[in-house]
C-alpha positions as CSV (number, residue, x, y, z in Angstrom):
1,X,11.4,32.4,21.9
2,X,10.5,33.5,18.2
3,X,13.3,31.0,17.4
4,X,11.8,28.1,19.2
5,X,8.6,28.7,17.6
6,X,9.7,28.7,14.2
7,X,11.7,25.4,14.6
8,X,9.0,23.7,16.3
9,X,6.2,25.2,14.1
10,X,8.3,24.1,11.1
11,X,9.0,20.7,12.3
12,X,5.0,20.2,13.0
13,X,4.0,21.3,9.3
14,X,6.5,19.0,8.4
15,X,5.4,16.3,10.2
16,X,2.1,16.5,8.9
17,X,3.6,17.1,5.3
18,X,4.9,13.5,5.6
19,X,1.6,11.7,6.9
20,X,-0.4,13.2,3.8
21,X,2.6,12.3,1.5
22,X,3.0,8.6,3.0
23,X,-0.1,7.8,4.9
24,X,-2.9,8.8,3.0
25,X,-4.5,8.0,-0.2
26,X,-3.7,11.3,-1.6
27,X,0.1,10.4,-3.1
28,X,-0.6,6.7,-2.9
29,X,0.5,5.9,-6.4
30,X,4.3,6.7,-5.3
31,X,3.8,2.8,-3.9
32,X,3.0,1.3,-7.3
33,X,6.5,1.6,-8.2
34,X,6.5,-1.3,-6.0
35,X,6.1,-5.1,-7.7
36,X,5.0,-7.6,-6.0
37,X,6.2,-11.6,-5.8
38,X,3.7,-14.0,-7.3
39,X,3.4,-16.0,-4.2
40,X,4.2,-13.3,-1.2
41,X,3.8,-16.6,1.8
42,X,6.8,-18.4,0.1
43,X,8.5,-14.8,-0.4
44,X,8.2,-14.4,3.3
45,X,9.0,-17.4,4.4
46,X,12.1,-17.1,2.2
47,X,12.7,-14.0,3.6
48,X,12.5,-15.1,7.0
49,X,14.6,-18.2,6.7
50,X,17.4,-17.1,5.1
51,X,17.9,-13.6,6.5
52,X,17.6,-14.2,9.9
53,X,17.6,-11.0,11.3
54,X,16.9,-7.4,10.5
55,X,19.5,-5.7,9.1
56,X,21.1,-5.4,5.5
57,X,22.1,-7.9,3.3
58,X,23.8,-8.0,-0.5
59,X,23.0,-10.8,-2.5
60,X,26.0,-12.0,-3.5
61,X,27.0,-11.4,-0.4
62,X,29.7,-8.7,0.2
63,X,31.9,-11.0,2.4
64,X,32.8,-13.6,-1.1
65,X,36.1,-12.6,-2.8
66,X,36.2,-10.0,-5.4
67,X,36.5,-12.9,-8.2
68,X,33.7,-14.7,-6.5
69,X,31.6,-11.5,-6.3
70,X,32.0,-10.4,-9.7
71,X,31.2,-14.0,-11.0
72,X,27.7,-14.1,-9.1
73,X,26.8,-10.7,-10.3
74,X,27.3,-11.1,-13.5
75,X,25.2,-14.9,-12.9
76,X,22.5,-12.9,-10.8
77,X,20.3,-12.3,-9.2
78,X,21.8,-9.1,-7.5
79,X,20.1,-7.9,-4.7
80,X,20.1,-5.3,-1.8
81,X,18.2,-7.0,0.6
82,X,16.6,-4.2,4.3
83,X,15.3,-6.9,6.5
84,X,12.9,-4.4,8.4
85,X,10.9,-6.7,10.9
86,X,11.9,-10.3,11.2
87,X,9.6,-10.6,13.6
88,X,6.9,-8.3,12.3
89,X,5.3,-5.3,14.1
90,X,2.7,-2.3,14.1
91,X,2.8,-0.7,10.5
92,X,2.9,2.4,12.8
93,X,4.9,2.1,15.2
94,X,4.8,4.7,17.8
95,X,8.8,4.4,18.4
96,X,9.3,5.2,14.5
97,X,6.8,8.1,14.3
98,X,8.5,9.6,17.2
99,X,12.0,9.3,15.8
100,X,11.0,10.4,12.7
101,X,9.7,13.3,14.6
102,X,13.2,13.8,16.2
103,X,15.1,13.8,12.8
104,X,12.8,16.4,11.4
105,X,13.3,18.6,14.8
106,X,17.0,18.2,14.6
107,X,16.8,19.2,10.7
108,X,15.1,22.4,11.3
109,X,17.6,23.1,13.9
110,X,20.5,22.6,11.6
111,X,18.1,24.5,9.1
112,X,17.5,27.7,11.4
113,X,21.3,27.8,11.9
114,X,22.1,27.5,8.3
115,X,20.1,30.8,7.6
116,X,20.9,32.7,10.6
117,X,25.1,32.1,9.4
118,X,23.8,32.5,5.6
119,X,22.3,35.5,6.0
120,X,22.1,38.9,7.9
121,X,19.1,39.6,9.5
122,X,17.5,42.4,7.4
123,X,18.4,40.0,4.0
124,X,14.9,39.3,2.1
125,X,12.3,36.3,2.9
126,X,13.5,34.9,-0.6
127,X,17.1,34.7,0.0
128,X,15.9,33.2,3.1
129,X,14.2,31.0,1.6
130,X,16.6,30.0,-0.6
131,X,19.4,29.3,1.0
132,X,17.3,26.4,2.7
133,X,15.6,25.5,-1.0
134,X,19.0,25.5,-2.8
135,X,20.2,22.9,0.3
136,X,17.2,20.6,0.2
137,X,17.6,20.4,-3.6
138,X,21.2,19.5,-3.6
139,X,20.4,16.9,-0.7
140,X,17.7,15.6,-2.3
141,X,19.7,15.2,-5.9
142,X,22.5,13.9,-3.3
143,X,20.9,11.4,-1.8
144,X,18.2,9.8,-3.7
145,X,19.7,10.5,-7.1
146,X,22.9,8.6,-5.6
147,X,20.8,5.7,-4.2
148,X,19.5,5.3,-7.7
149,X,22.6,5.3,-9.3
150,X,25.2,3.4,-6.6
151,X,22.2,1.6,-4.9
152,X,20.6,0.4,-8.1
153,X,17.4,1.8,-6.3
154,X,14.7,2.1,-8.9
155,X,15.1,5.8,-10.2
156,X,10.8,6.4,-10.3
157,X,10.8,5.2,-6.4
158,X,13.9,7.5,-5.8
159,X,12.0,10.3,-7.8
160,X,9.2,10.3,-5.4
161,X,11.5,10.4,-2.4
162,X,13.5,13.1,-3.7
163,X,9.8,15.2,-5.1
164,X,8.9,14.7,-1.0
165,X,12.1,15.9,0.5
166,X,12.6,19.3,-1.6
167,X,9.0,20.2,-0.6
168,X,9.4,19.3,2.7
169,X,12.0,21.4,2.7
170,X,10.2,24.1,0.6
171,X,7.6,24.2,3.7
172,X,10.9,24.4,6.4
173,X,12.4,27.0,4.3
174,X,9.5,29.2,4.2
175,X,8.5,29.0,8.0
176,X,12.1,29.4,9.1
177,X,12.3,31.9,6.6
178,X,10.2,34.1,7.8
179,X,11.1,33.9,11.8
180,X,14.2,34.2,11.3
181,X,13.4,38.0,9.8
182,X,14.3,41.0,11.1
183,X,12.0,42.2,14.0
184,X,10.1,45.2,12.8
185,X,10.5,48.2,14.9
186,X,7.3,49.4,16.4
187,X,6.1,52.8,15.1
């Protein structure tokens, strides 16, 4: 049961950990990496017409011949196109949040494990913690530090991703940390 709880307790904090990062005004500067098209109706309606569906799309298009490909690059523009929602929808859509929910759930799972096969279970809170910590960080540098380089994501946007997932992990780490200590024996 003390496992249960310190999975779900950890993937609550989290949970809220990510509203107050992405959904308040508290960290809203992380979207002014963001530009924005001089005319956003024609962008849209660009958008819309020629990618049809949601999905990803490489501009030039992945599908041209090598030669073709590196001839368009090198004429630009180059881009990595995530079609979203053709068709629009709720900013916050119910579906998302729950999923979003799910993949932090299954992360603390995968989380709890990684300690309890890390560590024996009279190790300290801080190796604990860190075995979690050390993970997130090499994740986060995986991840968003790849997307920055491979992706040509921009690396302040990337930055901000990668600042939120090593201390959502921080916050996992330290509540899994600690129920996944060694029951004191009562006096």
């Amino acid at each position: 049961m003390k496992s249960i709880t310190g999975i779900l307790l950890a993937t609550v904090v989290v949970f809220m950990w990510g509203f107050l990062f992405w959904g308040t005004p508290v960290f809203s500067f992380v979207f002014e990496v963001g530009k924005e098209s001089p005319d956003e109706t024609a962008a849209r309606s660009v958008l819309k017409e020629h990618f049809p569906e949601n999905g990803l799309y490489f501009v030039p298009s992945v599908k041209n011949g090598m030669e073709e490909r590196e001839k368009l690059h090198k004429e630009g523009p180059v881009a990595f196109v995530y079609m979203a929602e053709h068709d629009g929808g709720p900013m916050l859509n119910p579906k998302m949040m729950g999923m979003g929910f799910g993949v932090m759930l299954i992360t603390n799972i995968i989380l709890f494990a990684l300690i309890k096969v890390s560590c024996s279970s009279d190790s300290f809170f801080v190796t604990r913690f860190l075995v979690v910590f050390i993970a997130g960080l090499a994740a986060a540098v995986c991840n968003h530090g790849g997307d920055a380089v491979w992706w040509m994501q921009p690396l302040l946007w990337k930055s901000y991703q990668a600042f939120y997932q090593i201390v959502e992990w921080s916050i996992s780490g330290t509540i899994l940390a600690w129920f996944t200590g060694k029951k004191k024996a009562k006096s």
